[in-house]
C-alpha positions in Angstrom: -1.9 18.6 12.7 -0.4 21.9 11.5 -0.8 22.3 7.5 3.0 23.2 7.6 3.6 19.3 8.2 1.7 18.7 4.9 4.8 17.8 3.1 5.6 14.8 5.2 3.1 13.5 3.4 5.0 13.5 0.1 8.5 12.5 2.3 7.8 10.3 4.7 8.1 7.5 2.9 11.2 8.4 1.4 12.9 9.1 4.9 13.8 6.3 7.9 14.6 6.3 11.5 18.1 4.2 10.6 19.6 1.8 8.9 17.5 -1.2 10.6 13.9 0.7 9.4 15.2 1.1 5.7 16.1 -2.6 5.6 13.1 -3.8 6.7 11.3 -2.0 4.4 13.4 -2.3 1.4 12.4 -6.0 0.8 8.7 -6.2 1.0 8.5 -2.8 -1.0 10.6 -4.4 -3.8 8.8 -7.9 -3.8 5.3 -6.4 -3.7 6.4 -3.4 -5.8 7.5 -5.3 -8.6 4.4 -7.7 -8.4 2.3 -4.0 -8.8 5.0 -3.3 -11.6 3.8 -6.0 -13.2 0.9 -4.5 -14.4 2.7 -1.2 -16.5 4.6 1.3 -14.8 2.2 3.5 -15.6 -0.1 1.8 -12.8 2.7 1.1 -10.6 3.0 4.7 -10.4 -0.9 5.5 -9.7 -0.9 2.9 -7.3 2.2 4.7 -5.2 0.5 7.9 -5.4 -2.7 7.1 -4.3 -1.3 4.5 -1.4 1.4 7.7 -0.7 -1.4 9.5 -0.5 -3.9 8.2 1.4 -1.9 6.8 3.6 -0.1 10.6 4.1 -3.0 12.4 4.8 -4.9 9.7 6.8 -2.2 8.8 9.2 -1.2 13.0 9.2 -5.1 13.3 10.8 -4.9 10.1 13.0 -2.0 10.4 15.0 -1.7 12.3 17.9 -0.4 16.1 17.6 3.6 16.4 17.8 4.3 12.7 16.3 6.4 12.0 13.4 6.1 9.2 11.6 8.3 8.1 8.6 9.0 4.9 6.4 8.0 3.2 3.3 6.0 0.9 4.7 2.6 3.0 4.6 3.6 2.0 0.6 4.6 -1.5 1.2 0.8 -1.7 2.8 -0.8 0.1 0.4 1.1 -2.8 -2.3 -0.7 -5.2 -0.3 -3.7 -3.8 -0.4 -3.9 -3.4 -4.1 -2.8 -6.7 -4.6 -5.4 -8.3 -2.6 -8.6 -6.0 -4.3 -7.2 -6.3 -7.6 -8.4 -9.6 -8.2 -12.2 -8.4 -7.6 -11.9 -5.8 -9.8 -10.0 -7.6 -12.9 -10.8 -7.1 -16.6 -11.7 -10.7 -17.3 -12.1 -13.8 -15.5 -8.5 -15.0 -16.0 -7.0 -12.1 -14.9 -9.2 -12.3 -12.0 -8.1 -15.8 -11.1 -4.5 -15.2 -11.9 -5.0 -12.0 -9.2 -6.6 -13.7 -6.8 -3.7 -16.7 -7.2 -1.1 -14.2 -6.5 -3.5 -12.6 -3.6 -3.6 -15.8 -1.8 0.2 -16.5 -2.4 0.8 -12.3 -1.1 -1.7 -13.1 1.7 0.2 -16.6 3.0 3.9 -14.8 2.6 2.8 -11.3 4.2 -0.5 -11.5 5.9 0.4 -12.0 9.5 2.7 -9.1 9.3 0.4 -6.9 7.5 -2.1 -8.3 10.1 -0.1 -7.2 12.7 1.3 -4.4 11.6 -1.9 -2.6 11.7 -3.7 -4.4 15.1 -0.9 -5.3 17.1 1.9 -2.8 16.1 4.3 -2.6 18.3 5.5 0.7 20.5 7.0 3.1 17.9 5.0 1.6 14.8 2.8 3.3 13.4 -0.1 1.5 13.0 -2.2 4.8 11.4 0.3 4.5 8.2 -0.1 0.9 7.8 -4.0 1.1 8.0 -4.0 4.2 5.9 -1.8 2.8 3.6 -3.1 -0.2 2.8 -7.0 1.4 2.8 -4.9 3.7 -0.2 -3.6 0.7 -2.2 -7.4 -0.5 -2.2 -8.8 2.4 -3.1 -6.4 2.3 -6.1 -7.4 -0.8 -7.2 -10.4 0.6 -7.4 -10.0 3.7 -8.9 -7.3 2.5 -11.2 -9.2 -0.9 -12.6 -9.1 -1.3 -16.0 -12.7 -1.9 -18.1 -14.2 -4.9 -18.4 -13.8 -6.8 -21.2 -17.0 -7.4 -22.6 -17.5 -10.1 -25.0 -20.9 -9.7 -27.2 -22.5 -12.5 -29.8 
């Protein structure tokens, strides 16, 4: 809780506990990062800031004074999370449906772990950087949604 720990914020998710933690991050962040990639860098960018972000500063005023908490996967939440509002938030109703296709297939291959990684997180896991995370990548969805296409006669 000191403002001096501010810049974990920005580093966290860039630094592990070891070689293990890395690994188990690497592959979901890639999978779901790419599937966020899909839609421009540009947005793949946004969307890492804002989930970085959110995710930083709500898990830096969560936890418990004195704990340190590091790893991408506050990001690989907050891909999750974007991924699954997007679809609500689409420009058309195609993209909508093609989002909410790849929502339910991001939701079968990752949803128990996401779902556990936030309520049942195990000793050592931060559960605070998943939550925040993944509250970040929807809030990016949000805030990052592109206009509706409006089609007049």
């Amino acid at each position: 809780w000191r403002f001096g720990g501010l810049d974990g914020v920005l580093f966290s998710p860039l630094l592990h506990a070891n070689w293990s933690h890395l690994i188990s991050n690497s592959v979901p962040f890639a999978v779901l990062g790419v599937l966020v990639c899909l839609d421009g860098v540009k947005r793949f960018w946004g969307v890492t800031a804002i989930s970085a972000l959110i995710g930083g500063l709500g898990t830096w005023l969560v936890n418990s004074p004195g704990t340190l908490t590091v790893g991408a996967s506050g990001l690989v939440f907050g891909y999750f999370g974007y991924l699954l509002i997007r679809a609500f938030v689409a420009p058309s109703l195609g993209h909508g449906i093609l989002y909410a296709i790849i929502a339910i297939g991001v939701g079968i291959v990752y949803g128990a772990a996401m779902f556990t990684g936030i309520f049942a997180a195990g000793t050592g896991i931060s559960w605070q950087g998943h939550l925040f995370g993944a509250v970040g990548g929807g809030l990016a969805a949000l805030a990052l949604r592109p206009k509706r296409v409006v089609v007049s006669r």
